[in-house]
N, C-alpha and C positions, 0 to 999 in steps of 0.2 A: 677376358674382357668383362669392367662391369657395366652390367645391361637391367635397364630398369624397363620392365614391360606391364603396361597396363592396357589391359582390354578389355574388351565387355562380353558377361557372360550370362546376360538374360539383362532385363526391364530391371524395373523396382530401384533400389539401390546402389546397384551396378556403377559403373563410370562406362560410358560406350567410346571408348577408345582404344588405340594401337597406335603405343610410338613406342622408340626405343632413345635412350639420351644413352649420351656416351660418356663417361668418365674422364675428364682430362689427366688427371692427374696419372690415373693409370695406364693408358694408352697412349698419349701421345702431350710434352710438357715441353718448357724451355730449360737449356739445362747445358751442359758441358761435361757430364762424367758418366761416364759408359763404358763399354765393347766398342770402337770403331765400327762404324757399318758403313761401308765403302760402298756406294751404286756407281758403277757407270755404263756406259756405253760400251759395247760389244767393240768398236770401231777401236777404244782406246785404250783395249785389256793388255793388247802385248806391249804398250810403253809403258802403264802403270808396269806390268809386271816385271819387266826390265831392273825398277826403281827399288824392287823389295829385295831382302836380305835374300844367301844361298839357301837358308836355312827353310823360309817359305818358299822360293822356285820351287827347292827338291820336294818339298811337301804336295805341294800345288799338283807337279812332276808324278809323283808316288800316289795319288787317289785318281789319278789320269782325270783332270780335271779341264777343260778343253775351253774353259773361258765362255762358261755359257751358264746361268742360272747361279745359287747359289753354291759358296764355297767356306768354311769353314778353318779358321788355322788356330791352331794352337800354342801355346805360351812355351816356347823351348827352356827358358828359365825355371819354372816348375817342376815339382813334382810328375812325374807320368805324363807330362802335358796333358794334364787333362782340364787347366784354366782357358780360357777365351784369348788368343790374341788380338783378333780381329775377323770380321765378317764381312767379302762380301759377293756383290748380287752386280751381276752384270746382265744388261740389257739390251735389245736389240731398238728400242727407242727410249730416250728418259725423257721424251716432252709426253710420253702416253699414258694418261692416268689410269689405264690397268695394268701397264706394267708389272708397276710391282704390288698388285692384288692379292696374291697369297702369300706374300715373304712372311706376315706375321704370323699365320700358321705354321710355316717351314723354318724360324728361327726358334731356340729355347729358347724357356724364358727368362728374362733378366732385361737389365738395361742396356740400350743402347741410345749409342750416340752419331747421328748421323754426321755423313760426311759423301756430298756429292756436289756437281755444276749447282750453280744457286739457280739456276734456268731451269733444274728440274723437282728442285723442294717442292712447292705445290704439290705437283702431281704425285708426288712421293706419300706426301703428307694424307692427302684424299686417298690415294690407296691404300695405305694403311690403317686408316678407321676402318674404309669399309669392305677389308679382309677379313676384320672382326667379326661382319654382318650376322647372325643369324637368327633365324626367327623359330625361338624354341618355346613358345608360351605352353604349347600343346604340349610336349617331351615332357611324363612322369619321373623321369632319370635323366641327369645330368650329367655327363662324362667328358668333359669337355676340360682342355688343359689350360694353366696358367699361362695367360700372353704376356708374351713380353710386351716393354714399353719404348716408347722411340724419344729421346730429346733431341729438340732443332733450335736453333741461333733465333729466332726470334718470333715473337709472340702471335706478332699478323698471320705467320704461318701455321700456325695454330690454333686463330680461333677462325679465319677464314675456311682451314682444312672442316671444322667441325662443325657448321654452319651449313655448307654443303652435304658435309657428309650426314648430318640429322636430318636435313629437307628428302636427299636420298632414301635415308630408310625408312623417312615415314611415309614414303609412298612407296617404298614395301611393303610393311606392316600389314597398312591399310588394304593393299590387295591380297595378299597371303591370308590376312583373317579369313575364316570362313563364313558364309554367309548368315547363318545362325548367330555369330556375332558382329556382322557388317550390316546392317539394315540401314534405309534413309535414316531414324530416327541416331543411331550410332555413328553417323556422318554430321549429323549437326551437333553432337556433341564435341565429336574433334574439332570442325570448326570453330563452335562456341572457346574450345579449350586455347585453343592458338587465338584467339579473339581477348582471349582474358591474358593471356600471356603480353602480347603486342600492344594493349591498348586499342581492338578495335571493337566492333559491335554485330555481333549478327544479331536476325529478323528472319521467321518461317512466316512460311504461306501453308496451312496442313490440312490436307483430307478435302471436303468439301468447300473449307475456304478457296481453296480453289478455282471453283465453279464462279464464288462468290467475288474474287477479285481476279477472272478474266484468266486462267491460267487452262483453256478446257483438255488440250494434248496431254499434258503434265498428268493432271485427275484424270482422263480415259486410259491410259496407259498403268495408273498404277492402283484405279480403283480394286481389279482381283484382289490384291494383297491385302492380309489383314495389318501388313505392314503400312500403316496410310503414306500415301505419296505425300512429298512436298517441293517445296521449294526455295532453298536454302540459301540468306540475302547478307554478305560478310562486308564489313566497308571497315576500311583502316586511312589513316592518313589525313593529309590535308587540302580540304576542301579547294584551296586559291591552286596546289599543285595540278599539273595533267592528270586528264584521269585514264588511268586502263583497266580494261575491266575483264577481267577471267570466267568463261564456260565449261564447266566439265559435267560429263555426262555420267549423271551419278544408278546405272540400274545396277541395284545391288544382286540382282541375280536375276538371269536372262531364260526362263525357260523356253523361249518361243513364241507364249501364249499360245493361243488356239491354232497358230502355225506352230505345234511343238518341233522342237529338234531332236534329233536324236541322239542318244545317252552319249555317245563318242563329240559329239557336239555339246552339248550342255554338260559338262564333266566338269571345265574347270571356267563359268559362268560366274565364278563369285569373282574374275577379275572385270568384268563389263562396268566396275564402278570406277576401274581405271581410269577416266578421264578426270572425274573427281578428286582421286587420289592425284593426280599429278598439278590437280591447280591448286589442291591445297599445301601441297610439298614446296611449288613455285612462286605460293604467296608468306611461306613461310620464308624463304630466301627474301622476298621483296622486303618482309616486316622486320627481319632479323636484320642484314642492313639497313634497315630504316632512309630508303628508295625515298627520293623527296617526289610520290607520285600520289596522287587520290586512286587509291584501289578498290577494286569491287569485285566481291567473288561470286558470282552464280551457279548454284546448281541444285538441277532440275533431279530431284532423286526418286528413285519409285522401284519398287522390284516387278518385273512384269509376269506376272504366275496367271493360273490358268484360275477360274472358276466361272459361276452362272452370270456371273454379271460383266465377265472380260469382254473386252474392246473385240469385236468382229473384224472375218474379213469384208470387205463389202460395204461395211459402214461409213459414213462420211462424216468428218468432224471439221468443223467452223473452228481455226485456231485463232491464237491470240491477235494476230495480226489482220485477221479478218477473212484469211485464204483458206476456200473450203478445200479439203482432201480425203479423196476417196483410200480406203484403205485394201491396198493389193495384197499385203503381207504383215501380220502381225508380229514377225520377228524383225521387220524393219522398225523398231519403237526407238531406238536413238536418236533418232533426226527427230522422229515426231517430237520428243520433250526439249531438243536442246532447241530447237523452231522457239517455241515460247519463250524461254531463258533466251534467247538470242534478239529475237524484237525486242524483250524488257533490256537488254542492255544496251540495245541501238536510240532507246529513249532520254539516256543520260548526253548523246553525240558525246563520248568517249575521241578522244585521239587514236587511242587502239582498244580490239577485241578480239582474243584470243581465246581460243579455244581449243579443250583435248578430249580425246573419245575414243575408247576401242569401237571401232562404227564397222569397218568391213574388212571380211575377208578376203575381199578380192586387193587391198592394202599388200597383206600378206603376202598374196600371192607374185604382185608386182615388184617387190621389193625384199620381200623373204621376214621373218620373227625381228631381227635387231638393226634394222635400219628404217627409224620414221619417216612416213613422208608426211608431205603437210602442203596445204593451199594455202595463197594468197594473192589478193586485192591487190599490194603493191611492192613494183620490184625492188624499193631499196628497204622496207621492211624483211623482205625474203632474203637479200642478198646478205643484208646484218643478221640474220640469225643463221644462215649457212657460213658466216665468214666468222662466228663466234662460237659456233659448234666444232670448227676445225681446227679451233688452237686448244681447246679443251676435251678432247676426242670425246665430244657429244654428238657427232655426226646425224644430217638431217639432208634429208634432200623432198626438193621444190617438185611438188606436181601440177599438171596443167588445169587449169577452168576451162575445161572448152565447151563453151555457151552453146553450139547448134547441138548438142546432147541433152539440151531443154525439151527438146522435143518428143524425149522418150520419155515425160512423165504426164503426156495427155489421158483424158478420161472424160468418158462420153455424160458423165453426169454433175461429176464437181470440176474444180481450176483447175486439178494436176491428183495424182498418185503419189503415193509413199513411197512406190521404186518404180525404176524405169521397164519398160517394156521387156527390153533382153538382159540376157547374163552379161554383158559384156563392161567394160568399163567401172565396174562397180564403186569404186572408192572416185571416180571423179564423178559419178553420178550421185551418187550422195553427199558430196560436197555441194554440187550446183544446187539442192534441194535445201539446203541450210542457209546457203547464199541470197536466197528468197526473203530471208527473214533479218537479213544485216540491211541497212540503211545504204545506198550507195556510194555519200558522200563519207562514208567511215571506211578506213584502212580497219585490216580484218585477216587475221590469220586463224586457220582452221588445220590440226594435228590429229592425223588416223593414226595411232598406236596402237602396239601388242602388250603393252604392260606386263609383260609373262620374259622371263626366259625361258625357252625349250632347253636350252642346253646351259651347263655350268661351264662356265669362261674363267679367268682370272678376278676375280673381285666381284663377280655377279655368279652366285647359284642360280640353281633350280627357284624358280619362282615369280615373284611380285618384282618388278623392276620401274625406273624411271625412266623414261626416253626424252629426250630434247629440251630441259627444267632449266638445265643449265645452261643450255645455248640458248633458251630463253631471256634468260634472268642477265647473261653477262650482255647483251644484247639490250638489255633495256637499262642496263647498270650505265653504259656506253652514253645510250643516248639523253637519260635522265641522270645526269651526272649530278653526283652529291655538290652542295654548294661549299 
């Protein structure tokens, strides 16, 4: 795979970015001469099979091959047969786009030419970029093998597969970086970068400005750091179109603050900018098909670190909205920033506002690492992005608002608290505390993600992942249809 990585590796000079572009030519082209690479369906291996010469059965037959993952055959005309006759990968679904996530690893390399249902090209296509994935900027040595290459019948499927597949892995990247080279200020560069790419414009709000233009959550939350907080303002598009407007919660590394965590807790903290990364990945989809939408990307970036001037527990802050809150827990600072970013976007009366956050673990623990859940304001917003998550196996599923849990953010001295009273409910508790700061009359979706795989899967390693970008995106593709 050729893989162009550029990241940032201190101030000065540097580029403060993490993306990977993908090579068309070499991974994936339109084309007609190859290896045969045969996908299908598990359901329909013993009629294919049926159809091939004696000479493949007995093959197929002799490596006791049972119709299940990949198969290899060789060129009985040849030499030693030791040329390609054909390749191929049978599946237990071809509408699921990890299917076939690692083929491109487990084929050599060379050309090939696909050959499966056209129902399941897409998906084929998307997995096979991002089988390629890895995030190797770190790695001294390179030891990595030549990938083969995939040609498909026609081009849509190829720049649609690629478009996907770079929003995907820039919001890998982006969370795989390490913190040292993820800071807010390395976040509005990427911004800035997809800004200059697309035609749009971002605008900060930094350090003390602040204070100065009404942002105070944002500044208490990330004054510690010598990294100054901001507030990161991206607009694309066209003004007369609907406008939606994007939240992600940008703390580029989550110590606790003065409610520290413990090290098994803050170990892998450099993905907490994951709500970031996923709005920037899912504005990147909007801008690359060129979404006839007015977009606006928000976020609220800050690293929360400890020092003599960090935000207390017990302290009360006047936010932007004008709702004082007393401070229960300084590891609660998600809500607190994306509060501010969320009134500022309820100011434009948006059609929609969306939002992503790795915000709680009690997410997790409802739901487990790889299935997001997500709130919403309204049920046929929820219903179109769970009914557009499920034909692109983006899977999402809807959680409750249940409003009498307002009750758990009382406090005897300011409006409400930063967390509720008890442990329980935690991710629809912190939902309802975000919800405070959306307009009423705005439809409003809000995403608790893990941005992390724990485990390596077919087409997702260890690491920086995207959750719901794409049931996102095809979902608003739907409803803001190109003219």
């Amino acid at each position: 795979m050729k893989v162009f990585i550029l990241f940032c590796l201190g101030y000065n000079e540097k580029i403060a970015l993490s993306a990977l572009e993908y090579s068309m030519n070499s991974l994936l082209n339109v084309g007609n001469t190859g290896t045969p690479l045969i996908i299908i369906e598990k359901a329909t291996y013993a009629k294919w099979l049926s159809a091939q010469s004696q000479a493949h059965q007995n093959w197929l037959q002799q490596v006791n091959y049972t119709g299940e993952g990949l198969a290899l055959l060789p060129n009985f005309s040849t030499d030693e047969n030791k040329a390609l006759s054909l390749a191929i990968f049978v599946v237990d679904d071809g509408h699921h786009y990890f299917a076939c996530g690692d083929l491109i690893n487990q084929l050599p390399s060379g050309q090939y030419v696909l050959d499966s249902a056209p129902e399941h090209q897409q998906a084929i296509c998307f997995a096979w970029l991002l089988g390629a994935y890895k995030f190797s900027a770190y790695k001294t040595s390179q030891t990595d093998k030549s990938l083969p290459s995939l040609s498909v019948s026609e081009q849509t499927l190829v720049d649609n597969a690629l478009k996907y597949a770079q929003a995907t892995a820039l919001v890998r990247d982006l969370v795989n970086t390490p913190a040292s080279d993820m800071m807010p200020v390395n976040l509005a560069d990427t911004a800035k970068y997809l800004a200059d790419t697309y035609h749009g414009k971002v605008k900060q709000i930094i350090g003390d400005e602040l204070l100065i233009e009404n942002y105070p959550t944002i500044h208490a939350v990330g004054r510690a750091s010598v990294n100054q907080p901001r507030l990161i303002d991206l607009s694309w598009g066209d003004k007369e179109h609907p406008q939606v407007t994007l939240v992600g919660k940008g703390v580029c590394f989550d110590s606790g603050g003065l409610d520290l965590k413990p090290a098994a807790g803050m170990r892998n903290m450099k993905k907490d900018m994951g709500g970031s990364a996923h709005v920037l990945g899912l504005a990147q989809l909007i801008m690359s098909h060129q979404l006839p939408i007015n977009l606006r990307v928000l976020i609220p970036a800050v690293e929360n670190a400890v020092s003599s001037n960090a935000l207390r527990p017990g302290d009360v802050i006047t936010t932007r909205k004008g709702l004082t809150v007393e401070i229960d827990n300084t590891d609660a600072e998600g809500r607190l920033v994306l509060g501010d970013a969320l009134c500022e976007a309820s100011q434009d009366k948006p059609e929609l506002i969306i939002d992503f956050a790795t915000l709680t673990g009690a997410m997790r623990v409802a739901l487990g690492t790889e299935l997001p859940g997500f709130f919403s304001t309204s049920d046929d917003v929820a219903q179109g992005i769970i009914d557009a998550g499920s034909k692109i196996t983006d899977p999402v599923w809807r959680m409750p608002l249940y409003t009498p849990y307002n009750d758990l953010f009382k406090s005897t001295i300011a409006d409400m608290t930063n967390c509720s009273t008890g442990p329980f409910g935690g991710a629809i508790t912190a939902a309802l505390y975000l919800q405070k700061f959306v307009d009423q009359d705005i439809d409003w979706v809000h995403f608790d993600v893990m941005a992390f795989n724990v485990r390596a899967l077919s087409g997702r390693p260890l690491g920086g992942e995207a959750f719901g970008i794409r049931a996102v995106f095809d979902y608003l593709q739907s409803r803001f249809k190109t003219n």
